[in-house]
PyMOL CGO cylinders between C-alpha atoms (Angstrom):
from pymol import cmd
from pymol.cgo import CYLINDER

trace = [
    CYLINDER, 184.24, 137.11, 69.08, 186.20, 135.57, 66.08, 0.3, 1, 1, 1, 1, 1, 1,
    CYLINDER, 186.20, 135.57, 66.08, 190.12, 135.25, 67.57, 0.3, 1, 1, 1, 1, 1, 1,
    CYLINDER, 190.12, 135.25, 67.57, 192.55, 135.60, 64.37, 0.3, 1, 1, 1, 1, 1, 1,
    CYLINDER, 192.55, 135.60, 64.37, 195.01, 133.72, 63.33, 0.3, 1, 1, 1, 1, 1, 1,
    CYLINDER, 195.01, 133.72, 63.33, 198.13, 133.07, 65.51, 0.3, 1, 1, 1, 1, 1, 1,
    CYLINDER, 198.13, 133.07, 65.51, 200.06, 135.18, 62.65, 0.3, 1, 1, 1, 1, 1, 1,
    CYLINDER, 200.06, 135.18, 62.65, 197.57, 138.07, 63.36, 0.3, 1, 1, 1, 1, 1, 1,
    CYLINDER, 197.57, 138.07, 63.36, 197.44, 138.18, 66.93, 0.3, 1, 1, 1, 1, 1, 1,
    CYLINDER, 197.44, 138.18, 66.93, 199.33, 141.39, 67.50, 0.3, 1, 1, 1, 1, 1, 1,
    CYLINDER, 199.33, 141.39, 67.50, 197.50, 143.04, 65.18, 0.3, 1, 1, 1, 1, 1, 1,
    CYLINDER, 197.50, 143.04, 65.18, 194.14, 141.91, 66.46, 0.3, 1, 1, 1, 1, 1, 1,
    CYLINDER, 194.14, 141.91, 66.46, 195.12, 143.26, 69.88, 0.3, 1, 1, 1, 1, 1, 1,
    CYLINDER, 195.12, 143.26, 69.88, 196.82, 146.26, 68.71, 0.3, 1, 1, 1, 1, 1, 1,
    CYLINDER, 196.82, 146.26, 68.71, 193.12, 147.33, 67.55, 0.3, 1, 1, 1, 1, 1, 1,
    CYLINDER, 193.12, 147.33, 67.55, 191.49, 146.59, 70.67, 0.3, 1, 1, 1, 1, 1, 1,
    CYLINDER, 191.49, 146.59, 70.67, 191.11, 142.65, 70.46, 0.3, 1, 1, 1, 1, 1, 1,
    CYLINDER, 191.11, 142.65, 70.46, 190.62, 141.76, 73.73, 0.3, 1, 1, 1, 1, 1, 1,
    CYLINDER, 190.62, 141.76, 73.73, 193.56, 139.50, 75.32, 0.3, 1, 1, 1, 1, 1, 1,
    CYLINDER, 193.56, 139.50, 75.32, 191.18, 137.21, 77.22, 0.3, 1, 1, 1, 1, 1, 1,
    CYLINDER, 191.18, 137.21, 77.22, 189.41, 136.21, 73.64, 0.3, 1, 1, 1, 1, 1, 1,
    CYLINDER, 189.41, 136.21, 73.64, 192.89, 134.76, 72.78, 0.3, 1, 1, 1, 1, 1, 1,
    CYLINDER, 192.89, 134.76, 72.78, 193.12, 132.93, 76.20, 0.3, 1, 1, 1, 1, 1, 1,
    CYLINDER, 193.12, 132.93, 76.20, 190.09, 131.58, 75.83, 0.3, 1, 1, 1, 1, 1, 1,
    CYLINDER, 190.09, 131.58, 75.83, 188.69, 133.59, 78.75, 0.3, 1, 1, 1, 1, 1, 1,
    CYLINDER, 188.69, 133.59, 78.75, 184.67, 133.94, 78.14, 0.3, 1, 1, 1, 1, 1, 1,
    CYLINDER, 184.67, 133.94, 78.14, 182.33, 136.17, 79.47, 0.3, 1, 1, 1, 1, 1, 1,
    CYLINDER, 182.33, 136.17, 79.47, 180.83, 134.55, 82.69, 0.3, 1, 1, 1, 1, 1, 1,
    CYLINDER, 180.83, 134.55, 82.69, 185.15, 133.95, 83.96, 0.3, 1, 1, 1, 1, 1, 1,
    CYLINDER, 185.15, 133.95, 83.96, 185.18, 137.79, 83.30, 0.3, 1, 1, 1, 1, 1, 1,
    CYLINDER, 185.18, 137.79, 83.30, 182.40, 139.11, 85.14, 0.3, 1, 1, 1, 1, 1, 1,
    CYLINDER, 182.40, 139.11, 85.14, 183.72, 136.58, 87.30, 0.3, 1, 1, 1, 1, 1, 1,
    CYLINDER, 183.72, 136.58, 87.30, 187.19, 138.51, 87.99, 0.3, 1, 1, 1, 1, 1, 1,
    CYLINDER, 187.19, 138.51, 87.99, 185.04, 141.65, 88.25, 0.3, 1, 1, 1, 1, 1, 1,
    CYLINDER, 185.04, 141.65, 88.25, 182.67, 140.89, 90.68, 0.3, 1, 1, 1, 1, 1, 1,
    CYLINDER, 182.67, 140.89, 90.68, 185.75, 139.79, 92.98, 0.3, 1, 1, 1, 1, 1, 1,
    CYLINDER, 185.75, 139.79, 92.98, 187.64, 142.94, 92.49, 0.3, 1, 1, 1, 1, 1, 1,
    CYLINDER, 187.64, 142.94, 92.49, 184.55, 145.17, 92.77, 0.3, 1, 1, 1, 1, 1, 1,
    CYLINDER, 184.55, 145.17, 92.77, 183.89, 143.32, 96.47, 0.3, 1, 1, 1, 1, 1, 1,
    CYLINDER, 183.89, 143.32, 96.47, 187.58, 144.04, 97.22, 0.3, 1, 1, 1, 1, 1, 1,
    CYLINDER, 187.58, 144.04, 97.22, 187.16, 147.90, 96.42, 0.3, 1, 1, 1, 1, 1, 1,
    CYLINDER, 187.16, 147.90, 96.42, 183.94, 147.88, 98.23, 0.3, 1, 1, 1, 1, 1, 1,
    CYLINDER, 183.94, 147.88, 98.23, 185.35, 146.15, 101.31, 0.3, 1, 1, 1, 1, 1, 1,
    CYLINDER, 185.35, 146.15, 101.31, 188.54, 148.66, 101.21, 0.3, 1, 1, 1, 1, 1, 1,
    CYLINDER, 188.54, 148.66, 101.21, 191.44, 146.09, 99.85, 0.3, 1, 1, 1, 1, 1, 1,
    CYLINDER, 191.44, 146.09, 99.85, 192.58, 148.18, 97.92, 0.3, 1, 1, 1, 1, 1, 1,
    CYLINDER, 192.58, 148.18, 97.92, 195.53, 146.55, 96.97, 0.3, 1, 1, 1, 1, 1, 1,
    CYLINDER, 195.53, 146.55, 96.97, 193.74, 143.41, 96.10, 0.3, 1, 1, 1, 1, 1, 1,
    CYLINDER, 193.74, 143.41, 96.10, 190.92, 145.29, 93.87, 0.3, 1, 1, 1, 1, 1, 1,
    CYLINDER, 190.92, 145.29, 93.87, 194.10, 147.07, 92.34, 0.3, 1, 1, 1, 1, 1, 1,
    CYLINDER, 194.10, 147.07, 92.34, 195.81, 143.84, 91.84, 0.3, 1, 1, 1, 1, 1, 1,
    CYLINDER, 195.81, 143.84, 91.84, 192.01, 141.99, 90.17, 0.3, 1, 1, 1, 1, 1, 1,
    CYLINDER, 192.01, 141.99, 90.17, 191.75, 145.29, 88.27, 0.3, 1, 1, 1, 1, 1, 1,
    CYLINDER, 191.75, 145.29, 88.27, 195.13, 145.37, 86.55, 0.3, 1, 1, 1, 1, 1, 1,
    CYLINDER, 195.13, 145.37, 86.55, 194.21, 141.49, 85.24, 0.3, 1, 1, 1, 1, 1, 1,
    CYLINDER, 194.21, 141.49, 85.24, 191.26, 142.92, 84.06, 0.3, 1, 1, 1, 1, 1, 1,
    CYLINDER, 191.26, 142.92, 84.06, 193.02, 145.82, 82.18, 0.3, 1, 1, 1, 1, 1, 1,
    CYLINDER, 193.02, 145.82, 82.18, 195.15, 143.09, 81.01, 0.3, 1, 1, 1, 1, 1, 1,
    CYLINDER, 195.15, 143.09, 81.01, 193.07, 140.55, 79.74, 0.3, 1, 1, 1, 1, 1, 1,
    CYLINDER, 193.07, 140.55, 79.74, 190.35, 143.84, 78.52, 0.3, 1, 1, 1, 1, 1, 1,
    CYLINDER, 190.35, 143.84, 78.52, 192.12, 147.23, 77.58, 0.3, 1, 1, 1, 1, 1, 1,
    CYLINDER, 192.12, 147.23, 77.58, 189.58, 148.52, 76.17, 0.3, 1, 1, 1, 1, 1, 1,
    CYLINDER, 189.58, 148.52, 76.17, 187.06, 148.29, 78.40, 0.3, 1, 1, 1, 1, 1, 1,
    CYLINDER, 187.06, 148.29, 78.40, 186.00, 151.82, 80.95, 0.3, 1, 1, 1, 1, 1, 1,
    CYLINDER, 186.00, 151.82, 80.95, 184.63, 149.68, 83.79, 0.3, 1, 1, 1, 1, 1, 1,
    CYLINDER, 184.63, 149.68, 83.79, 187.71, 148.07, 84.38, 0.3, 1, 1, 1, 1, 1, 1,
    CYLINDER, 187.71, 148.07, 84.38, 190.28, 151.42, 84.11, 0.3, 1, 1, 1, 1, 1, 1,
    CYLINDER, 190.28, 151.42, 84.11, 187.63, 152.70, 86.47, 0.3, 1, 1, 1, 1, 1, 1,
    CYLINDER, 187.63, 152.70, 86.47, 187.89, 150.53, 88.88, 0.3, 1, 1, 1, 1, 1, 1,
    CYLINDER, 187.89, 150.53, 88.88, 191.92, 150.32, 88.96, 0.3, 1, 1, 1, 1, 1, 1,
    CYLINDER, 191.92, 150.32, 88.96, 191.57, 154.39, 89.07, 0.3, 1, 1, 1, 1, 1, 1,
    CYLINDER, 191.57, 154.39, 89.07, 189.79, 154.14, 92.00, 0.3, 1, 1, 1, 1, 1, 1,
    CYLINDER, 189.79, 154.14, 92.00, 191.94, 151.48, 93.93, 0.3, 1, 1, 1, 1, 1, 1,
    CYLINDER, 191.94, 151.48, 93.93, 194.91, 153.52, 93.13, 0.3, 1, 1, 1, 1, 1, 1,
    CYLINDER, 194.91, 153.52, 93.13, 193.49, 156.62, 94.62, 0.3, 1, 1, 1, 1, 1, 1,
    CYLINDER, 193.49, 156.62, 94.62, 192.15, 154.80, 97.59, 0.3, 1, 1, 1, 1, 1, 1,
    CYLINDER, 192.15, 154.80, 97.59, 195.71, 153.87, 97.70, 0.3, 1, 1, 1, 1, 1, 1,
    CYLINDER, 195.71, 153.87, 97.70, 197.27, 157.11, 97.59, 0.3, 1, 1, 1, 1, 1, 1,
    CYLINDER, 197.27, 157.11, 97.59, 198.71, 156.68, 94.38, 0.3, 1, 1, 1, 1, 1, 1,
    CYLINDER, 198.71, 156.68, 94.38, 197.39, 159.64, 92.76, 0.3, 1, 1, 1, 1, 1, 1,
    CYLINDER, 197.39, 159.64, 92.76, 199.31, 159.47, 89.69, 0.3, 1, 1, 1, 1, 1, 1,
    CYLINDER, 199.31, 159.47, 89.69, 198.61, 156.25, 88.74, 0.3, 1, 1, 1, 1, 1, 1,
    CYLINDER, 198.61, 156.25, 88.74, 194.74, 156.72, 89.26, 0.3, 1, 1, 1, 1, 1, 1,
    CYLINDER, 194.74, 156.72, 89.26, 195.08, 159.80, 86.89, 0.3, 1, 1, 1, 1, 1, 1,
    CYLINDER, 195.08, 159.80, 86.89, 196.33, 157.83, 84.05, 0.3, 1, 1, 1, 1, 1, 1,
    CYLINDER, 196.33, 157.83, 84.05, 193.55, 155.25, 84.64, 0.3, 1, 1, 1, 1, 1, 1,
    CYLINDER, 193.55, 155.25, 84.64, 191.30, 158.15, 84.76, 0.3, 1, 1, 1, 1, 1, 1,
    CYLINDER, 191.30, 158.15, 84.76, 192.68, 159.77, 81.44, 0.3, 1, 1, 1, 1, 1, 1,
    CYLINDER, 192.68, 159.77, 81.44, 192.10, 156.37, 79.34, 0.3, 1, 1, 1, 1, 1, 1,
    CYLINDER, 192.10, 156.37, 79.34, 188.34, 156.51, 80.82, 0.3, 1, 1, 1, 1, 1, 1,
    CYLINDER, 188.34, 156.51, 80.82, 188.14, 159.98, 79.06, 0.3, 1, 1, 1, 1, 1, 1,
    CYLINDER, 188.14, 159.98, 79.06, 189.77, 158.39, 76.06, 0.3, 1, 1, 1, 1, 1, 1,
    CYLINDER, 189.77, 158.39, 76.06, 187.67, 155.12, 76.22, 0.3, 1, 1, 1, 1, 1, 1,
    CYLINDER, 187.67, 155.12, 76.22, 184.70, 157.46, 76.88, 0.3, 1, 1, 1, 1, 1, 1,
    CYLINDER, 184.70, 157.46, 76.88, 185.23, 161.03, 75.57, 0.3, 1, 1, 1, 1, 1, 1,
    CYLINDER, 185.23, 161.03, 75.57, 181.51, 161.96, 76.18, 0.3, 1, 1, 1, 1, 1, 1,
    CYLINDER, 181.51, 161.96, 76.18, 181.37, 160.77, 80.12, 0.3, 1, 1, 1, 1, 1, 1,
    CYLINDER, 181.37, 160.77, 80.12, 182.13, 163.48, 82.26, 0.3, 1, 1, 1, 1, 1, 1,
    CYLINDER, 182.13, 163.48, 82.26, 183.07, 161.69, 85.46, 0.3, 1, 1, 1, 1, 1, 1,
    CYLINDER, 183.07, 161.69, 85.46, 186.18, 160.53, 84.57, 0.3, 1, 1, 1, 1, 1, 1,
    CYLINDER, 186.18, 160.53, 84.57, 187.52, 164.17, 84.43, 0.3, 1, 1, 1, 1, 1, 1,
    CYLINDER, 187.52, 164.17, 84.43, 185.76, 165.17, 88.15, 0.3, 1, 1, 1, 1, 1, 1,
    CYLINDER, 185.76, 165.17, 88.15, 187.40, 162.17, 89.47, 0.3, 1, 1, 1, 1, 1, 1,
    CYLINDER, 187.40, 162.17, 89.47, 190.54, 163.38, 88.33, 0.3, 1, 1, 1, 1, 1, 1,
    CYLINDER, 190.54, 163.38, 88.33, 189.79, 166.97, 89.36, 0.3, 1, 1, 1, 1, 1, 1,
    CYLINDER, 189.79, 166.97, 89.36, 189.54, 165.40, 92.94, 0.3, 1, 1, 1, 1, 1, 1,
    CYLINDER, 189.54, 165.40, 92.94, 192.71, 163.17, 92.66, 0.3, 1, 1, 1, 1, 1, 1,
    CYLINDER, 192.71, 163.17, 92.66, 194.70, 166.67, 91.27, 0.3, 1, 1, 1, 1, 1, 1,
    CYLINDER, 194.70, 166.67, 91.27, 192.78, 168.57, 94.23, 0.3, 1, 1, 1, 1, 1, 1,
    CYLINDER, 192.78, 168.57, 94.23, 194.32, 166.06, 97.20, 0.3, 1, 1, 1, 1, 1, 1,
    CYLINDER, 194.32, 166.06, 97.20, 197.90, 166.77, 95.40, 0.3, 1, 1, 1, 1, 1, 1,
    CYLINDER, 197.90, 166.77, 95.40, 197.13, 170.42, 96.01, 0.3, 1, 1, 1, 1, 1, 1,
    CYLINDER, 197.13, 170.42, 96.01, 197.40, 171.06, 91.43, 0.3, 1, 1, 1, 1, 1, 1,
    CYLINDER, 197.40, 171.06, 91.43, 194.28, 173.55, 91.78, 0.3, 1, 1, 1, 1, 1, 1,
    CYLINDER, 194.28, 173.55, 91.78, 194.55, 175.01, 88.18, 0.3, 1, 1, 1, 1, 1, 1,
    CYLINDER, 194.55, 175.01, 88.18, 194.33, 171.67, 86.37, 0.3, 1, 1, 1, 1, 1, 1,
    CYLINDER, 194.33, 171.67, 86.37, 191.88, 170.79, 88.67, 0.3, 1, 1, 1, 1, 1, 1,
    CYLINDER, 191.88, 170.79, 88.67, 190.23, 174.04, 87.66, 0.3, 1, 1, 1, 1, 1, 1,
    CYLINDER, 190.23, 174.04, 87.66, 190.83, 172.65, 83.98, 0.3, 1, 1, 1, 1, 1, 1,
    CYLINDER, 190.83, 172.65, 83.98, 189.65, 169.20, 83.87, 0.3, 1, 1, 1, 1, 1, 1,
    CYLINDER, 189.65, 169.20, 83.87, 186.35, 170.39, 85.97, 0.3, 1, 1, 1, 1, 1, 1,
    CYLINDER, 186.35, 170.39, 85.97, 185.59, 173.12, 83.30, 0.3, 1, 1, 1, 1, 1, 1,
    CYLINDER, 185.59, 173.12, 83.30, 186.11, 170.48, 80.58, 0.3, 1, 1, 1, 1, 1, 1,
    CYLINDER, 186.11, 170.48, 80.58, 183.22, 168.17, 82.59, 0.3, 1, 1, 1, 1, 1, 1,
    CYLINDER, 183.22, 168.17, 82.59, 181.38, 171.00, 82.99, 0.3, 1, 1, 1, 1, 1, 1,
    CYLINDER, 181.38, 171.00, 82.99, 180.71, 171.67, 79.00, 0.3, 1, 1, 1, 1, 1, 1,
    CYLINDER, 180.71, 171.67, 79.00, 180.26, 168.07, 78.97, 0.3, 1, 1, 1, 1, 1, 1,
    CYLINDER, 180.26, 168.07, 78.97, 177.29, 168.38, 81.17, 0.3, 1, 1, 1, 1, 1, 1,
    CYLINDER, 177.29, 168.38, 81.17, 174.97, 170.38, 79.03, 0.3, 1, 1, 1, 1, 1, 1,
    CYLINDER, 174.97, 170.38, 79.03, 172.47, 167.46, 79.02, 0.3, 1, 1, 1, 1, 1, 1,
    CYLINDER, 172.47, 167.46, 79.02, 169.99, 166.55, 81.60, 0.3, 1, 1, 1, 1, 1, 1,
    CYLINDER, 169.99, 166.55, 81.60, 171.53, 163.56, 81.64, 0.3, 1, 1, 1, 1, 1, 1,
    CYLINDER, 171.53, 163.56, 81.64, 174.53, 164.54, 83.51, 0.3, 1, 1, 1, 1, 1, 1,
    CYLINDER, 174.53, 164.54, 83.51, 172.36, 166.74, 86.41, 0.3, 1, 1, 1, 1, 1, 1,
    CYLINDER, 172.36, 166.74, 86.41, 174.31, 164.48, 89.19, 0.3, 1, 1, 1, 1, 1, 1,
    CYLINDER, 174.31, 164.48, 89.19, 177.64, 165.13, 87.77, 0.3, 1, 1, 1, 1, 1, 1,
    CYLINDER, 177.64, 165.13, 87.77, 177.31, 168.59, 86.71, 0.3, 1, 1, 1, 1, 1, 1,
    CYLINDER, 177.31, 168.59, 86.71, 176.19, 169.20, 90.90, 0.3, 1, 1, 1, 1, 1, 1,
    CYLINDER, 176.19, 169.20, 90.90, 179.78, 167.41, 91.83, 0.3, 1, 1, 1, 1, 1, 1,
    CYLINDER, 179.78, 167.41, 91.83, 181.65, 169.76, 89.11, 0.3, 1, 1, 1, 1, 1, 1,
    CYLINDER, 181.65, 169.76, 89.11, 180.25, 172.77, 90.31, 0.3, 1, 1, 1, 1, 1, 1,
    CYLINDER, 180.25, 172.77, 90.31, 180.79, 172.08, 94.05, 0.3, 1, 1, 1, 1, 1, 1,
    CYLINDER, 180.79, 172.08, 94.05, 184.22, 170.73, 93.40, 0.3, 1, 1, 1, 1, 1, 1,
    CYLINDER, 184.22, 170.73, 93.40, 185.09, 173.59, 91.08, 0.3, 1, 1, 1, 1, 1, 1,
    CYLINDER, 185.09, 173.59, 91.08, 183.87, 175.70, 94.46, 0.3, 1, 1, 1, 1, 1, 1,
    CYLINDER, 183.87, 175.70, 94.46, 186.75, 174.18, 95.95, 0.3, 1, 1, 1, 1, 1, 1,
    CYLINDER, 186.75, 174.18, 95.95, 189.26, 174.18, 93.84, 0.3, 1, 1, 1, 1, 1, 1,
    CYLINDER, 189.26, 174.18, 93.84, 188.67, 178.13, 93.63, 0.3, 1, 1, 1, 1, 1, 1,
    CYLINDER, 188.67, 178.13, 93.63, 189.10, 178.68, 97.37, 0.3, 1, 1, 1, 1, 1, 1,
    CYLINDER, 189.10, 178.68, 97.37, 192.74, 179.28, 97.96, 0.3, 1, 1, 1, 1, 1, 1,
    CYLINDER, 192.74, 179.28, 97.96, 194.53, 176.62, 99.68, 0.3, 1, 1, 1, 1, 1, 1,
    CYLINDER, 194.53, 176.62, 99.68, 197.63, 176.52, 101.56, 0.3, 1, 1, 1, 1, 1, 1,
    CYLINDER, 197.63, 176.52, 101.56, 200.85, 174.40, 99.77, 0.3, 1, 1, 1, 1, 1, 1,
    CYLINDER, 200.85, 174.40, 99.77, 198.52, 174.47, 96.33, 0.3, 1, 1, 1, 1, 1, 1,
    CYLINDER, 198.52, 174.47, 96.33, 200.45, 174.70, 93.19, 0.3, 1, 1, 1, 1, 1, 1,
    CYLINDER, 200.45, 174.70, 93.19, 199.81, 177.34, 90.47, 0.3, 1, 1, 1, 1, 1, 1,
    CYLINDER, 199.81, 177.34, 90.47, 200.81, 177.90, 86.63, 0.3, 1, 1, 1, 1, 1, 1,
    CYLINDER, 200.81, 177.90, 86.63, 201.23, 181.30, 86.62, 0.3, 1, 1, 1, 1, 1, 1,
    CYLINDER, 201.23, 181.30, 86.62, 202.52, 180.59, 82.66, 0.3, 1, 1, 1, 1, 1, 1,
    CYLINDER, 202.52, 180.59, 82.66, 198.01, 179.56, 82.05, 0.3, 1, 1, 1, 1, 1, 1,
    CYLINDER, 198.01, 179.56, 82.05, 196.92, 182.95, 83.82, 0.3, 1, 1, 1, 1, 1, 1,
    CYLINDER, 196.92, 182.95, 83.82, 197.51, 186.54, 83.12, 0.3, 1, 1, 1, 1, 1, 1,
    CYLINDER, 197.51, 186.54, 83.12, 196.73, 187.23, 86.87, 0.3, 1, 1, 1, 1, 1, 1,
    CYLINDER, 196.73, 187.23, 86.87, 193.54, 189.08, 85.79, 0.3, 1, 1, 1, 1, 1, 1,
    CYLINDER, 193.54, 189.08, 85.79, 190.61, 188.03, 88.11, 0.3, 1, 1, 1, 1, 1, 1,
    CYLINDER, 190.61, 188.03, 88.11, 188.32, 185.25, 86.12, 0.3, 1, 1, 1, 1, 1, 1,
]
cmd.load_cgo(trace, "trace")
């Protein structure tokens, strides 16, 4: 990758130039960072995959694998809301991927938000008509069977429904 100018810099990153092409970061130091934050959300440090993951996001914005993985940690964590803006620039980064919406169905289903739930999962669904998204269209439905079963402390908007059954 050809790193601009120092004049152009903030350009070249404000169109997705990668931050670790102007440290001089290659490939191989990358994958590097990865593989140690991917062991850390595999092992359950959570707060140190979060922590490798956010230098990744840093030094790559624009690449899924990375918001992924800081979505995850953050969830793992608790932190719902930050794994569901994580989770949002996945469906940005990759608008045809359905997973990043059922994660986020199951992040908004632990904070008891049942209708967006609802929402996201019937936006993965219609993003499942291939056979290449069997696996994930299985986890929609099922989850979608959940977020349908009333649950106790679960948050509505009445304002999105007319009351009439669906």
């Amino acid at each position: 990758m050809v790193v601009p100018e120092l004049g152009d810099l903030g350009a070249y990153i404000a169109q997705g130039g990668p931050l670790s092409a102007v440290l001089g970061m290659d490939e191989e130091s990358m994958e590097a960072l990865y593989t140690v934050a991917r062991h850390a959300l595999v092992q359950g440090a959570h707060a140190e995959a979060a922590l490798a993951f956010s230098r990744l996001c840093m030094l790559d914005a624009m690449e899924p694998r990375y918001r992924w993985g800081l979505a995850l940690s953050f969830r793992e964590m608790g932190r719902h809301a930050d794994a569901l803006v994580h989770l949002g620039l996945c469906c940005q980064l990759e608008p045809d991927r359905p997973e990043a919406l059922i994660e986020m169905a199951r992040s908004l289903l632990t904070v008891g938000d049942l209708e967006t739930a609802r929402e996201a999962l019937a936006v993965a669904l219609s993003l499942c008509a291939s056979t290449a998204h069997d696996a994930a269209r299985d986890r929609a439905k099922a989850l979608l069977a959940l977020a349908s079963q009333p649950q106790p402390g679960a948050t509505s908007h009445p304002s999105t429904s007319s009351g009439d059954a669906e």
